[in-house]
C-alpha positions in Angstrom: -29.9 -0.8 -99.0 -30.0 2.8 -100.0 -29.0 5.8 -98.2 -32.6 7.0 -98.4 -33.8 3.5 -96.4 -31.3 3.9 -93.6 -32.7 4.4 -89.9 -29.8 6.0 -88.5 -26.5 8.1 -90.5 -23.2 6.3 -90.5 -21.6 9.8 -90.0 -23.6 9.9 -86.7 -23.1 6.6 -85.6 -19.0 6.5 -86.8 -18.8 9.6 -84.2 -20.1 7.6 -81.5 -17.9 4.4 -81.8 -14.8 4.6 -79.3 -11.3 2.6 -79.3 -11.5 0.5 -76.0 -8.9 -2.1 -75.1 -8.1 -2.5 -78.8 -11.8 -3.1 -79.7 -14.3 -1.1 -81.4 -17.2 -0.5 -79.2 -20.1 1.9 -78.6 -21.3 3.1 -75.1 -25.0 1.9 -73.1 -26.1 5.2 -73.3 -25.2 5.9 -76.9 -27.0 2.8 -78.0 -29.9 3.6 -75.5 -30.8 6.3 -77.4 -30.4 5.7 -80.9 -32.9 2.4 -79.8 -35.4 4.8 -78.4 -35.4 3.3 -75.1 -33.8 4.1 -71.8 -30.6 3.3 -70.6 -31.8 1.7 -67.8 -34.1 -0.5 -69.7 -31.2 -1.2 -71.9 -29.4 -2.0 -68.8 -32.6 -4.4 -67.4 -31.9 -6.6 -70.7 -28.9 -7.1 -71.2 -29.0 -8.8 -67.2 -31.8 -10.9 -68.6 -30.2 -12.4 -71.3 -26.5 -13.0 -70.0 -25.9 -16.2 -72.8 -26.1 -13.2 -74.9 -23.7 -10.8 -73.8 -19.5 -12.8 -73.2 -17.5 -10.8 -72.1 -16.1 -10.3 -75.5 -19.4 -8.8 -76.4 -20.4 -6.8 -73.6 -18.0 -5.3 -70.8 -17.9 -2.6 -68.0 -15.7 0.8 -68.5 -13.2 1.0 -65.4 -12.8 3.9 -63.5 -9.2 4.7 -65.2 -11.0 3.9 -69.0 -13.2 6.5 -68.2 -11.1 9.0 -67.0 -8.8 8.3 -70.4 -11.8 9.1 -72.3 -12.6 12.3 -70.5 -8.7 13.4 -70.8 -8.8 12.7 -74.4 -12.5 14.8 -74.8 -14.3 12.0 -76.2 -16.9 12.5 -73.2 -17.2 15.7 -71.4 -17.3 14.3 -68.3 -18.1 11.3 -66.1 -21.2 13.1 -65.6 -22.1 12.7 -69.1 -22.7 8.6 -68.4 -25.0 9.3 -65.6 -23.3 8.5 -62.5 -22.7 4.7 -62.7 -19.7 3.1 -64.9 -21.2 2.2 -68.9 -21.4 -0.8 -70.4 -19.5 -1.1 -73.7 -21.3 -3.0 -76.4 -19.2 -4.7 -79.4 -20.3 -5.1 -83.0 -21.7 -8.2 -81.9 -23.0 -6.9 -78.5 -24.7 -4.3 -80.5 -26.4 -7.0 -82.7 -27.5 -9.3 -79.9 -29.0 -5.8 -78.6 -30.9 -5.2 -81.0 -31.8 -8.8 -81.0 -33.7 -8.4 -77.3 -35.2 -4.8 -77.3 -38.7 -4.7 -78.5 -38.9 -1.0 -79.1 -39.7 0.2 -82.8 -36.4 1.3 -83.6 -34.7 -1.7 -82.2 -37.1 -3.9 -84.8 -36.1 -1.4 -87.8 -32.4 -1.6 -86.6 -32.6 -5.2 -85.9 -34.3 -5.9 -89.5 -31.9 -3.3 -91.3 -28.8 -5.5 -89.8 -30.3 -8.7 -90.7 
């Protein structure tokens, strides 16, 4: 695929993917809005489809993860995820996300990864 045909930058998306318990992973919120949907929606989902999301897939941030990540200025501030703890999506999460949304840009995601 060329650079011209891709829906979102690397560079922006390589910003947004955190170290978390020795995994590679990318926040609700983050993923929320490069799918053009809400997080919430995201959220409403991903509890639909639990076969989808094991554990190693799909996992909640813990109080003290988020605090590390504020410490270390990778978020602002627990503020920044809205109040409730994020879910953390793996590469494979992220797939099976894309899978399940029905947004535009999920589709165009979804077809660019396949």
């Amino acid at each position: 695929m060329s650079e011209n045909n891709q829906i979102i930058s690397i560079d922006n998306i390589q910003n947004r993917i955190y170290t978390i318990r020795g995994l590679q992973v990318m926040l609700d919120k983050d993923l929320a809005f490069y799918y053009e949907v809400k997080a919430i929606r995201l959220r409403e989902q991903v509890k639909r489809n639990p076969k989808r999301f094991p554990p190693d897939f799909m996992f909640r941030l813990t109080d003290s993860e988020v605090e590390f990540m504020v410490s270390q200025n990778t978020i602002p501030s627990k503020k920044h995820l809205g109040g409730s703890l994020p879910y953390i999506f793996t590469g494979q999460g992220v797939t099976n996300l894309s899978a399940i949304l029905t947004s535009d840009r999920a589709i165009e995601i979804n077809n660019q990864i396949n």
